[in-house]
C-alpha positions as CSV (number, residue, x, y, z in Angstrom):
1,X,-21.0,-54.9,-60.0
2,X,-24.6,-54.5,-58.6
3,X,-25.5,-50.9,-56.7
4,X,-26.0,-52.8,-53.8
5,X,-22.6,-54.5,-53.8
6,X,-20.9,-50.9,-54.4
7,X,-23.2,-49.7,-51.5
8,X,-21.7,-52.3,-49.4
9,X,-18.1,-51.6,-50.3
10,X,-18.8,-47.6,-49.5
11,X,-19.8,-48.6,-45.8
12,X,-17.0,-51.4,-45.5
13,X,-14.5,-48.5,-46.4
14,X,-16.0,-46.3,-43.9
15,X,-15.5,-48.7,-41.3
16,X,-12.2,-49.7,-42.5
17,X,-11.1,-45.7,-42.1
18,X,-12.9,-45.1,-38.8
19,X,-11.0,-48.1,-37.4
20,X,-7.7,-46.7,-38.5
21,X,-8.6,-43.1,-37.2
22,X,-9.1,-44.8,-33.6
23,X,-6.2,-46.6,-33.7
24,X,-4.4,-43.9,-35.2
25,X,-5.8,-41.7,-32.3
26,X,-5.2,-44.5,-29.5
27,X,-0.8,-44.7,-31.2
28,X,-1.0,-41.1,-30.9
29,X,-2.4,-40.6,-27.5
30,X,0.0,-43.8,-26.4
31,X,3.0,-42.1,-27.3
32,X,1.8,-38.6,-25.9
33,X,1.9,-40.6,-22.1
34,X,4.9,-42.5,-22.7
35,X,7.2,-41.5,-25.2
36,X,7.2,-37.7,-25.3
37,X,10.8,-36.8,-24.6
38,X,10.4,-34.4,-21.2
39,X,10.9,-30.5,-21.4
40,X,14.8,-29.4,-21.4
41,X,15.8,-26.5,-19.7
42,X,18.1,-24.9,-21.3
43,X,18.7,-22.2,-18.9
44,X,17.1,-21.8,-15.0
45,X,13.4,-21.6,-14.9
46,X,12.0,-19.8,-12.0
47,X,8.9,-20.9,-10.8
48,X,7.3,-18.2,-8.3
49,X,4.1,-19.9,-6.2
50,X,3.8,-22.6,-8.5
51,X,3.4,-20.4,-11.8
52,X,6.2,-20.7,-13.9
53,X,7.0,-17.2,-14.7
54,X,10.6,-17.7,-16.9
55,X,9.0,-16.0,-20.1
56,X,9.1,-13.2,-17.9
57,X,12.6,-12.4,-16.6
58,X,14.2,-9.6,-17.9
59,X,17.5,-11.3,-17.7
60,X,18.9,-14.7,-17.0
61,X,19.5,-16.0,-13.8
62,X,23.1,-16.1,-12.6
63,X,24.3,-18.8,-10.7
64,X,28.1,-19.0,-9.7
65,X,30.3,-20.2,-6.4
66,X,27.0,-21.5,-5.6
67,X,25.3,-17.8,-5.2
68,X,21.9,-17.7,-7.2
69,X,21.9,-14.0,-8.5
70,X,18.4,-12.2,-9.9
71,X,18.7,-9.0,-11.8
72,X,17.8,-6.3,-9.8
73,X,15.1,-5.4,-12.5
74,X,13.9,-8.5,-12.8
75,X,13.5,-8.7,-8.4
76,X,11.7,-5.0,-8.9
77,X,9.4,-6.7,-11.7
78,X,8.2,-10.2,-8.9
79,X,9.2,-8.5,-5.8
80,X,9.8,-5.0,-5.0
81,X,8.9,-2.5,-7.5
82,X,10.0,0.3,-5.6
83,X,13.8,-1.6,-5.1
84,X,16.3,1.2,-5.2
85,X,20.3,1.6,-6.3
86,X,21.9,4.2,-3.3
87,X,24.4,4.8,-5.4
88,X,26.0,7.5,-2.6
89,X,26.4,4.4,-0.1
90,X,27.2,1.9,-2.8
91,X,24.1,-0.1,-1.8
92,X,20.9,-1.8,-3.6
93,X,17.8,-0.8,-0.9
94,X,14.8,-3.5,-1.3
95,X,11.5,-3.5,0.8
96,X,8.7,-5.9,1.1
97,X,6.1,-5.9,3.7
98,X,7.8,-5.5,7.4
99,X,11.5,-5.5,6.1
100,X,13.5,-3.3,4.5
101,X,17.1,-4.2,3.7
102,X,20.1,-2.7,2.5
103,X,22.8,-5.1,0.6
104,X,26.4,-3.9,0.3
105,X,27.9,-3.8,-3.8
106,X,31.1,-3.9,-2.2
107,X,31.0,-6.1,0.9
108,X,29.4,-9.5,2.4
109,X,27.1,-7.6,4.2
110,X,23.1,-6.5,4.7
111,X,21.6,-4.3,6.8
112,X,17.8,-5.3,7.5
113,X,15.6,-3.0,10.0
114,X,18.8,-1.6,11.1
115,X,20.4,-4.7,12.1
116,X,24.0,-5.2,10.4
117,X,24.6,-9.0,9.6
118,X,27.4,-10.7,7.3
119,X,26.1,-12.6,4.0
120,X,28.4,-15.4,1.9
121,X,28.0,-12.7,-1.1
122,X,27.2,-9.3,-1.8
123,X,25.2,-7.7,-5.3
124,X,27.4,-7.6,-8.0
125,X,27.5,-5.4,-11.4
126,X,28.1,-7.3,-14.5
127,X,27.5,-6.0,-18.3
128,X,26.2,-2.7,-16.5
129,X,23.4,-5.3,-14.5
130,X,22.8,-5.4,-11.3
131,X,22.4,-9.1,-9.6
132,X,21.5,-9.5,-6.6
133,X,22.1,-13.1,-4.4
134,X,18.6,-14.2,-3.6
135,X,18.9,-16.4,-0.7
136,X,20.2,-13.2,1.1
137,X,16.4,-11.9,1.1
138,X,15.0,-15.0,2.4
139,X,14.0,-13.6,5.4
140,X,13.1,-9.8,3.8
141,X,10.5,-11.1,1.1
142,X,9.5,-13.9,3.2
143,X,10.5,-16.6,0.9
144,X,11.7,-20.3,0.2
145,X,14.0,-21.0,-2.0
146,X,14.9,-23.9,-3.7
147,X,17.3,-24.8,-6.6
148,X,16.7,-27.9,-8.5
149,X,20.2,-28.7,-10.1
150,X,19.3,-31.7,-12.1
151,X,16.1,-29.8,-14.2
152,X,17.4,-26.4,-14.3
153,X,14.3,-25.2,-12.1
154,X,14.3,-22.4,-9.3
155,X,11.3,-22.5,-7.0
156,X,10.4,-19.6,-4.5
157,X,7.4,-19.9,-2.7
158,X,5.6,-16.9,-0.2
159,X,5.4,-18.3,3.5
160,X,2.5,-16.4,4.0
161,X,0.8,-18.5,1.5
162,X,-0.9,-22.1,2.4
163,X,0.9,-25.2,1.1
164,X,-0.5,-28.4,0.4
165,X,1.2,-31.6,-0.4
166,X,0.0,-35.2,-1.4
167,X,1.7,-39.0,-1.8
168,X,1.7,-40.3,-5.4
169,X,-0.1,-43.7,-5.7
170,X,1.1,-44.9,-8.6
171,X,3.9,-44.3,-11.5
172,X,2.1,-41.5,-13.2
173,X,2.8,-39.3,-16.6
174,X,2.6,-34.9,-15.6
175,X,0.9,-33.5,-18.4
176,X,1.1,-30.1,-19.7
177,X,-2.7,-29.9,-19.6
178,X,-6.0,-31.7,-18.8
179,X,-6.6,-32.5,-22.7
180,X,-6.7,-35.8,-23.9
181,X,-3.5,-35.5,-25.9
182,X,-1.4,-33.3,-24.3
183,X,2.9,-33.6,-23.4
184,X,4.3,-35.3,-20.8
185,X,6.3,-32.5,-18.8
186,X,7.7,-35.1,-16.1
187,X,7.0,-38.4,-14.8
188,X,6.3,-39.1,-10.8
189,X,7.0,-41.8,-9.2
190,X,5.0,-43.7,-6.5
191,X,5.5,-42.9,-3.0
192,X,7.1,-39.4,-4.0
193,X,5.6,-35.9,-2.5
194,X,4.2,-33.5,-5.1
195,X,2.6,-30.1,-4.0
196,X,-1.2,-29.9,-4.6
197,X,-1.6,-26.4,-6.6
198,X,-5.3,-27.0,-7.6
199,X,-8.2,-29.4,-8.2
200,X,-10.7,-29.3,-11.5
201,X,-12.2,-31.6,-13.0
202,X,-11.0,-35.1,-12.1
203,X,-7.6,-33.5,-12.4
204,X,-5.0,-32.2,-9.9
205,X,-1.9,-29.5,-10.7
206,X,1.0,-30.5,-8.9
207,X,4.4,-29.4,-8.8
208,X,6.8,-32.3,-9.0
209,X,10.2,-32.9,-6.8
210,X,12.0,-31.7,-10.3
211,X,9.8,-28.1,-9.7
212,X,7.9,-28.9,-12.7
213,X,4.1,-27.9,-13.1
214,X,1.4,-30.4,-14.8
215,X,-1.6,-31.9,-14.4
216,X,-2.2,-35.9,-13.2
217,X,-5.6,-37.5,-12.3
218,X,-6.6,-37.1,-9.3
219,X,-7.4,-40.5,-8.1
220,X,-3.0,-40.7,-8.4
221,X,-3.2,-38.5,-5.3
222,X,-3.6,-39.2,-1.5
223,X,-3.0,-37.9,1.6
224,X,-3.3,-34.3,0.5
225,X,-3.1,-32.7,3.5
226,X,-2.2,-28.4,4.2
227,X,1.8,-27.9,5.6
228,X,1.4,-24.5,5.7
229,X,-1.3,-22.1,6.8
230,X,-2.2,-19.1,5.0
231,X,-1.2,-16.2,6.9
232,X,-4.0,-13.0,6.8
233,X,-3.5,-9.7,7.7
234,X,-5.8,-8.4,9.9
235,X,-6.8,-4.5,10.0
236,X,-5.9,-2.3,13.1
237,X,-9.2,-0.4,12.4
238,X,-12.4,-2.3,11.6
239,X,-14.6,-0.7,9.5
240,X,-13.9,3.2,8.7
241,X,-11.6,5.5,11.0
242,X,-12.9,8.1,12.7
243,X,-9.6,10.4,13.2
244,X,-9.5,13.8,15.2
245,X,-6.1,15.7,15.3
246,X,-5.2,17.4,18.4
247,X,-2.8,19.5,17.4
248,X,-1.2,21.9,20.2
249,X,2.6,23.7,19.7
250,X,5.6,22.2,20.7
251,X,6.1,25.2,23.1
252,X,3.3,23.8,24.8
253,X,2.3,20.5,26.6
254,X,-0.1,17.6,25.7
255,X,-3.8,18.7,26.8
256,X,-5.5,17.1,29.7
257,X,-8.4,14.8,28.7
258,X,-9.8,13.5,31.6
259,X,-13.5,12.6,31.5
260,X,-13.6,13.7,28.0
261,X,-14.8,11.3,25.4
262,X,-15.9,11.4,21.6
263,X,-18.6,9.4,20.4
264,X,-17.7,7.0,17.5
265,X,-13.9,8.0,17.3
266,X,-11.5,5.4,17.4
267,X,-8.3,7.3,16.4
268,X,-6.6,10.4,18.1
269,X,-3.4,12.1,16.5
270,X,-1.7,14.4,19.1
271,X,1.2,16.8,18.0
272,X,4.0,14.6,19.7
273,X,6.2,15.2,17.2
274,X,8.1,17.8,15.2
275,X,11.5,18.5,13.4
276,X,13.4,20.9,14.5
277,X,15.5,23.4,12.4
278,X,18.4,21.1,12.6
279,X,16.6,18.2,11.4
280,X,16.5,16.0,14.6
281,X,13.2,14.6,15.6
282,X,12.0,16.2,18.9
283,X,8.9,14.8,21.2
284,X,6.7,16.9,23.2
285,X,5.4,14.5,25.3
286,X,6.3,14.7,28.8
287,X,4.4,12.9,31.8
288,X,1.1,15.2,30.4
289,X,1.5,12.8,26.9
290,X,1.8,10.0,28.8
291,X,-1.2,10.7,30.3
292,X,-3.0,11.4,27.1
293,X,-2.0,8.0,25.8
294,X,-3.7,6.3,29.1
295,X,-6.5,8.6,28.6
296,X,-6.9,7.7,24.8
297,X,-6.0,3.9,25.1
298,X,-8.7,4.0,28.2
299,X,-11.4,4.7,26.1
300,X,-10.7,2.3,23.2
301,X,-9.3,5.0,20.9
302,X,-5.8,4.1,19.6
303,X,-2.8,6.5,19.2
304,X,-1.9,7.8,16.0
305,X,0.6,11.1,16.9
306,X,1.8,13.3,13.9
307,X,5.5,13.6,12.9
308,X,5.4,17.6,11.4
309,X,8.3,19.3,10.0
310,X,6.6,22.5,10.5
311,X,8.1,25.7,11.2
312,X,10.8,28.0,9.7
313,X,13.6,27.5,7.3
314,X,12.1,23.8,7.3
315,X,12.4,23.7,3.4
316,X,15.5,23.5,3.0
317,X,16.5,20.6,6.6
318,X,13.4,18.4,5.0
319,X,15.3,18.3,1.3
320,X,18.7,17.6,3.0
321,X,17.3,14.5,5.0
322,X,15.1,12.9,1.8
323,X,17.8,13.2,-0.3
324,X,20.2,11.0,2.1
325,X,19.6,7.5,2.8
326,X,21.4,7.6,6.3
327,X,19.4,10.7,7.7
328,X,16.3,9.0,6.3
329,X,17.5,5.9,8.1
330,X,18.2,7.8,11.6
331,X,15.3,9.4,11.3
332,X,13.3,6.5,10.7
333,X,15.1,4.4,13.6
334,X,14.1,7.5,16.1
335,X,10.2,7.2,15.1
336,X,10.2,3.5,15.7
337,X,12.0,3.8,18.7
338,X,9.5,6.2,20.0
339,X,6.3,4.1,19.0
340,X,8.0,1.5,20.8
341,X,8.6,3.5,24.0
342,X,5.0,4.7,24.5
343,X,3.6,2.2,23.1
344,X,2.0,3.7,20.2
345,X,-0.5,2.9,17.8
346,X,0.4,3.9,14.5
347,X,1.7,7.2,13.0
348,X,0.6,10.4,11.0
349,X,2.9,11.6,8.9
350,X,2.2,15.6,8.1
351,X,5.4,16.7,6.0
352,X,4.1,19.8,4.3
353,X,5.9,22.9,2.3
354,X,8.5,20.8,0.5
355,X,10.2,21.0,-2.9
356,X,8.9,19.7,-6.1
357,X,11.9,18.1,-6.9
358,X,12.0,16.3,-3.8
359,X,8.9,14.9,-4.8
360,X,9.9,11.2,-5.4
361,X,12.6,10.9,-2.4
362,X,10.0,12.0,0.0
363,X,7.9,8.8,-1.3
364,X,11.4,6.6,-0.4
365,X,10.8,8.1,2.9
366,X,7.6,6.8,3.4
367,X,8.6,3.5,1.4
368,X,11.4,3.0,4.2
369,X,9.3,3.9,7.1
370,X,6.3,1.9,6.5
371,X,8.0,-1.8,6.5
372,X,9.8,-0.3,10.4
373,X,6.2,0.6,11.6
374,X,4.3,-2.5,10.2
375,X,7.0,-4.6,11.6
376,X,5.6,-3.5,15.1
377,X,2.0,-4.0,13.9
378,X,1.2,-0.5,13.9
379,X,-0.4,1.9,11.0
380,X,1.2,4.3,9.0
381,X,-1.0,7.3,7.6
382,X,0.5,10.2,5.5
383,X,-1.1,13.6,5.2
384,X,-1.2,15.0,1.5
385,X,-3.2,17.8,0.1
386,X,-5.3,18.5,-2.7
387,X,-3.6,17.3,-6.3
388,X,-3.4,20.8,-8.1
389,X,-1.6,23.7,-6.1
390,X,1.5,25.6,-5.5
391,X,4.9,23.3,-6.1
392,X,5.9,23.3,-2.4
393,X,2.0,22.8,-1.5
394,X,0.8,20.5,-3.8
395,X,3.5,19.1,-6.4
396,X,5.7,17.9,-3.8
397,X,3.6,14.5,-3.2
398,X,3.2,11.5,-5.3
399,X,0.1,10.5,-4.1
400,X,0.0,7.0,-6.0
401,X,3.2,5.9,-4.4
402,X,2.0,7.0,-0.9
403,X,-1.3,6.4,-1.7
404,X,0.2,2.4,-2.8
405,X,2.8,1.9,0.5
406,X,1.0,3.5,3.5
407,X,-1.3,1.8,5.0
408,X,-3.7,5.1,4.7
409,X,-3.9,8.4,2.5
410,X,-5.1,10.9,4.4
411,X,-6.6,13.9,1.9
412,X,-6.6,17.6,3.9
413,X,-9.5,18.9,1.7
414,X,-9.5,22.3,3.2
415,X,-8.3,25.4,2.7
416,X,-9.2,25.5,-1.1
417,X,-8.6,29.6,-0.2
418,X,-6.3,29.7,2.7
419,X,-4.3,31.9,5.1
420,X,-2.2,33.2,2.3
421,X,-4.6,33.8,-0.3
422,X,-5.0,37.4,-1.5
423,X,-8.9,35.9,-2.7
424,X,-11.7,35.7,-0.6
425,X,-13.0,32.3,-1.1
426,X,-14.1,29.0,1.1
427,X,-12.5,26.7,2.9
428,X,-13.6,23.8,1.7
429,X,-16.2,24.0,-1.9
430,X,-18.0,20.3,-2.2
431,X,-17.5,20.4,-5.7
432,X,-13.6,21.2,-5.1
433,X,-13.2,18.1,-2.6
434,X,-15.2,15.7,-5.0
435,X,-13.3,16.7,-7.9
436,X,-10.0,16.5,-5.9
437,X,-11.4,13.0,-4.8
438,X,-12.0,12.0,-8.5
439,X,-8.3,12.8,-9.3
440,X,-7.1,10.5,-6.1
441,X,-8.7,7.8,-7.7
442,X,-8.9,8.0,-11.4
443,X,-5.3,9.8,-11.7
444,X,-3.5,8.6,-9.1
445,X,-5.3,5.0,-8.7
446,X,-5.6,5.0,-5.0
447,X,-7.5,2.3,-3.6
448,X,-10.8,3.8,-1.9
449,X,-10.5,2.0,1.3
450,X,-7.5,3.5,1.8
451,X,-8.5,7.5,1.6
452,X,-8.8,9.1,4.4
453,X,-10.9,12.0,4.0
454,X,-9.9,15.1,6.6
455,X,-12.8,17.6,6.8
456,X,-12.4,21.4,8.5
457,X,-13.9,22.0,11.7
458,X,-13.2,25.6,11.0
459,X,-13.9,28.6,8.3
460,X,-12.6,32.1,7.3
461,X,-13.9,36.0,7.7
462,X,-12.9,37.7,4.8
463,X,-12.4,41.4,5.6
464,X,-12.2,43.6,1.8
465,X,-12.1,46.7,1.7
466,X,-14.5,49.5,-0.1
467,X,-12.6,48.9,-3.4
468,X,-12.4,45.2,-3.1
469,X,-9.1,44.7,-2.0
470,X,-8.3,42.0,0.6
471,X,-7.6,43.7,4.2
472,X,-7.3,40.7,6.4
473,X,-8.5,37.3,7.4
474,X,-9.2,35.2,10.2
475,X,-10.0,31.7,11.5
476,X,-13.0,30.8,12.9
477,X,-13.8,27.7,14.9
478,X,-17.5,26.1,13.9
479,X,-18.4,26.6,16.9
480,X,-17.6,30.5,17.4
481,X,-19.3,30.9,13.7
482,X,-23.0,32.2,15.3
483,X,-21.3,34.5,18.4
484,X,-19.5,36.2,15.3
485,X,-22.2,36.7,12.5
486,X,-24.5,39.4,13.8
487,X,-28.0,39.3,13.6
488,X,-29.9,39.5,10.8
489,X,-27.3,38.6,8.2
490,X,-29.3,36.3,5.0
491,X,-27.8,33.7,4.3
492,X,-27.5,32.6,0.9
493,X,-27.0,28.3,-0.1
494,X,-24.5,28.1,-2.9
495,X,-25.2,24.4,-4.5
496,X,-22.1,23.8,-6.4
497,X,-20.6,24.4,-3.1
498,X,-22.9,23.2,-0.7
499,X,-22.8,25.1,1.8
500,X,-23.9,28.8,3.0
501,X,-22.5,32.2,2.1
502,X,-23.2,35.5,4.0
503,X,-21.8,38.8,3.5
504,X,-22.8,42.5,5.0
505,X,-20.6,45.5,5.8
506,X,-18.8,46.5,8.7
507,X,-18.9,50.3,8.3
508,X,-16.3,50.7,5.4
509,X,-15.6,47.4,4.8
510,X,-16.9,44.2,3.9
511,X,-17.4,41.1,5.7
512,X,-17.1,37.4,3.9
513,X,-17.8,34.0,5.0
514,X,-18.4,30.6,3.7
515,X,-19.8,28.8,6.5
516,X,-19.2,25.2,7.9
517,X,-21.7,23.8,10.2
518,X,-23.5,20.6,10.2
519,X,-25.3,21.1,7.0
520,X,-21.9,21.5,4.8
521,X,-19.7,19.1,6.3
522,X,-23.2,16.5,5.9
523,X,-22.3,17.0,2.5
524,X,-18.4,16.5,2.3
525,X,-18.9,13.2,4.6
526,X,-21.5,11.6,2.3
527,X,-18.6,11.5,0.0
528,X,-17.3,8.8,2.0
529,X,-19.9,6.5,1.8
530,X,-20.2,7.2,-1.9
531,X,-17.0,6.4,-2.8
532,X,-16.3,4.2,-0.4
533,X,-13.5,5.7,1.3
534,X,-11.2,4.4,4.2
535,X,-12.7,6.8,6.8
536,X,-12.6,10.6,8.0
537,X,-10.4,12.9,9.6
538,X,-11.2,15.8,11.5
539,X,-9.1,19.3,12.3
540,X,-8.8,19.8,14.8
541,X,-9.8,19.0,18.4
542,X,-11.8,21.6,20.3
543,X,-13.7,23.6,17.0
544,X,-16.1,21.1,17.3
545,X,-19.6,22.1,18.2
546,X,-21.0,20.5,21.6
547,X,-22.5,17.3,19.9
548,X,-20.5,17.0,16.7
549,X,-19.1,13.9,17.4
550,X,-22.7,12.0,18.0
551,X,-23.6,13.9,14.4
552,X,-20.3,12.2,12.8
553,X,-20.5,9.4,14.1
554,X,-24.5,9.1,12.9
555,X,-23.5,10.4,9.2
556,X,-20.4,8.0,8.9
557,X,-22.5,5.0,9.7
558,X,-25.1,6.1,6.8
């Protein structure tokens, strides 16, 4: 045989094989679209906003008497991470957005926003797991459910979330990807409804009638057309807040605004509220309150009042109610019921001087509150302080978990040296707040936007005596600081703190102060532009200097 004839039989061979690879390829890709056998459930798959998330679950899901049951681990894993076993009440307590709801372990029953209502079935404990019956919290997550008997498939999907849905043109293979050889998941037939998860590519994901998820082309789709709109939440507050407290005693009444007005603030938090040393939520409002609110809501500023538990002996009433679900509950239903009757805007909470070990029911507090108050469309904001301190200061706060539910964080960064320190020191140190700052949102992973930062409108005289020693000290509003420093006193810049020190004697003793004025708090308020916090806070109403709120308002907008 000649070298050309051998040359021939090498290409005809190559053509032969290449031929057989294309048919080969052409079988394969055949039977991929047409012969695959289907996926087989072999237990329920759950399908959360079209995204099959079985692999997931924690445990399988229990259906029985025709109640579809979801761990409660595996509800705190897609739905509510903060879902709660009351074991003293016998109760599973779940919250998501404006609901909270309590559902019985003992009887057909749920309690949601403090309305009682009889279920078909109630959570039940089996092998030492909690299930809970899922269509029971239709209405508290804010879900569809559907169960798809004949593929084993469980599909809940958000009503907050837009829908779309399409027609099927044609008899159509679902694959399990875009891919040129990929398996068949289900077949759809023409004229059925599919729902239109996304578009790429010539291709569209759809979720079948049998809930499963695949890809078909899209030129097999028409009439794609939204059923359901997308539901946003809008802010109360555009932009950042601009907060003033106006704190006054509950011995006293509301002050009289009239023809008073703040440039550039938008929220005011009068002292309408307070504990009591039995541990029922009194107001101080009165007709003068009333008028406050028209006064406020007059000129555009919205209502925010504080709930305190200040006062004596208030230690031990705050533990008793966080570490009950009923008093929480009471006390809850009383604030909404009083945002509701003078028509409120939102709500600061200022729980301060509680114990460390209460730490994590005071967060279920403000877990429980928050879906009451939102369900009104008002704001919840929750007063903390600085992360390091005293355990009934300081340690008493998880500032993630608050930080995560409320709607805003509001950081006291002041009194760094307070009323009870035996140290002369300042109020407010930049470096202190920043560093405090840092820690609310590297430590505790607090979304900036939602910070509130609270700034002093006040500072201390340290008086020490000739060996040192600590006599006394006393508050000082910013504007009183330059009737009380006499004349003549230097005053000395201290970077790391930004701000001024001056100190001269007072025949045997010596005179301290860390001043606040326009040039310091400059400083502490650039903070929330660089970090991009939610807003500021100031305490308190009537310290200010004559035009602090034009100065504020100028610095905020920077």
């Amino acid at each position: 045989m000649t070298q050309e004839q051998i040359g021939k039989n090498k290409k005809i061979k190559k053509i032969i094989i290449a031929i057989l690879v294309i048919i080969i390829i052409g079988i394969i890709a055949y039977i991929a679209n047409n012969y695959i056998v289907l996926d087989k459930n072999k237990n329920t798959n759950l399908v959360i906003n079209n995204k099959n998330v079985t692999s997931n679950l924690k445990k399988d899901i229990l259906i029985q008497d025709q109640e579809i049951y979801i761990s409660k681990q595996d509800l705190g894993n897609f739905f509510d991470k903060y879902i709660y076993e009351d074991t003293k009440n016998n109760q599973i307590v779940t919250t998501y957005d404006t609901k909270i709801a309590a559902i019985s372990l003992e009887e057909n029953e749920i309690n949601i926003n403090g309305t009682n209502k009889n279920t078909d079935a109630h959570a039940i404990e089996k092998d030492d797991v909690i299930y809970i019956p899922i269509q029971e919290l239709e209405d508290v997550y804010g879900i569809e459910i559907k169960y798809i008997e004949n593929s084993k498939v469980l599909t809940i999907d958000s009503t907050s979330r837009e829908q779309k849905k399409g027609i099927i043109t044609k008899d159509v293979a679902v694959k399990s990807s875009t891919r040129l050889i990929s398996k068949t998941v289900d077949r759809a037939k023409k004229g059925s409804y599919v729902i239109v998860v996304s578009e790429e590519n010539g291709y569209t994901r759809i979720r079948t009638e049998s809930g499963k998820l695949g890809y078909v082309k899209s030129d097999k789709i028409s009439n794609i057309e939204v059923v359901r709109e997308e539901i946003k939440e809008t802010k109360q507050i555009e932009g950042k807040v601009n907060l003033v407290w106006d704190y006054y005693s509950e011995v006293a009444t509301a002050p009289d605004r009239t023809g008073v007005t703040m440039d550039g603030v938008n929220v005011v938090s009068p002292a309408f509220f307070y504990l009591d040393s039995d541990g029922i939520l009194r107001e101080n409002i009165g007709e003068e309150g009333k008028e406050y609110i028209n006064w406020a809501h007059s000129n555009g500023y919205k209502v925010w009042p504080m709930v305190q538990n200040a006062g004596e002996g208030m230690l031990s009433v705050t533990s008793e109610i966080m570490n009950d679900y009923n008093k929480r509950e009471e006390l809850i239903n009383k604030i909404v019921k009083a945002c509701v009757k003078y028509k409120l805007d939102g709500i600061n909470i200022d729980f301060e001087n509680m114990k460390q070990e209460d730490k994590d029911m005071y967060s279920r507090f403000i877990i429980e509150l928050t879906p009451r108050i939102k369900e009104e469309g008002l704001v919840v904001s929750v007063d903390v302080t600085a992360p390091d301190g005293a355990e009934t200061w300081s340690m008493c706060f998880d500032r993630h978990v608050i930080g995560d539910v409320a709607d805003y964080i509001v950081f006291m960064a002041y009194d760094q040296y307070g009323a009870s320190s035996n140290k002369a020191g300042t109020t407010a140190g930049y470096n202190w707040v920043e560093l405090s700052l840092k820690k609310f949102l590297e430590t505790e992973e607090i979304e900036s936007e939602k910070i509130i930062l609270a700034i002093p409108l006040y500072t201390r005289l340290w008086t020490e005596d000739s060996s040192g020693k600590m006599v006394k000290q006393s508050t000082i509003a910013i504007k009183n600081i330059e009737n009380i420093v006499p004349d003549g006193v230097e005053k000395q810049w201290k970077e790391d703190l930004k701000q001024y020190y001056i100190e001269y004697q007072d025949g045997t003793y010596t005179k301290k102060m860390w001043i606040e004025d326009e040039t310091s708090l400059k400083e502490k308020i650039s903070l929330i532009t660089n970090y991009n916090l939610g807003g500021v806070a100031s305490w308190e109403k009537g310290m200010e200097t004559e035009d602090f709120w034009t100065f504020l308002k100028e610095e905020l907008a920077k």
